[in-house]
Phi, psi and omega in degrees: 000126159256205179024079170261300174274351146300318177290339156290323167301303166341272165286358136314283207320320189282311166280002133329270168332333204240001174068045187270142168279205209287317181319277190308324161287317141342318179283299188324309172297314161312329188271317174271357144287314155330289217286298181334307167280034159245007169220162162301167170075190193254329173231026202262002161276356192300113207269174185242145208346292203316328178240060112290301197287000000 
């Protein structure tokens, strides 16, 4: 199993970008990483807008 720290980057970054404070771009980067390593391949856990928040 990969892209465990692509799906953390993602999410610190994006939810940055959106103005999020620092804490909170963490849990996001943390949930979706979290999420990522329950599946096979490098993206096919990578959740889609709607089930981040």
């Amino acid at each position: 199993t990969v892209g465990a720290g692509d799906g953390f980057a993602v999410g610190f970054i994006s939810a940055r970008l959106e103005g999020a404070t620092p804490r909170a771009a963490l849990e996001r980067a943390n949930a979706i990483a979290a999420r990522v390593i329950q599946y096979p391949g490098d993206s096919d856990g990578l959740p889609r807008r709607d089930e981040v928040d």
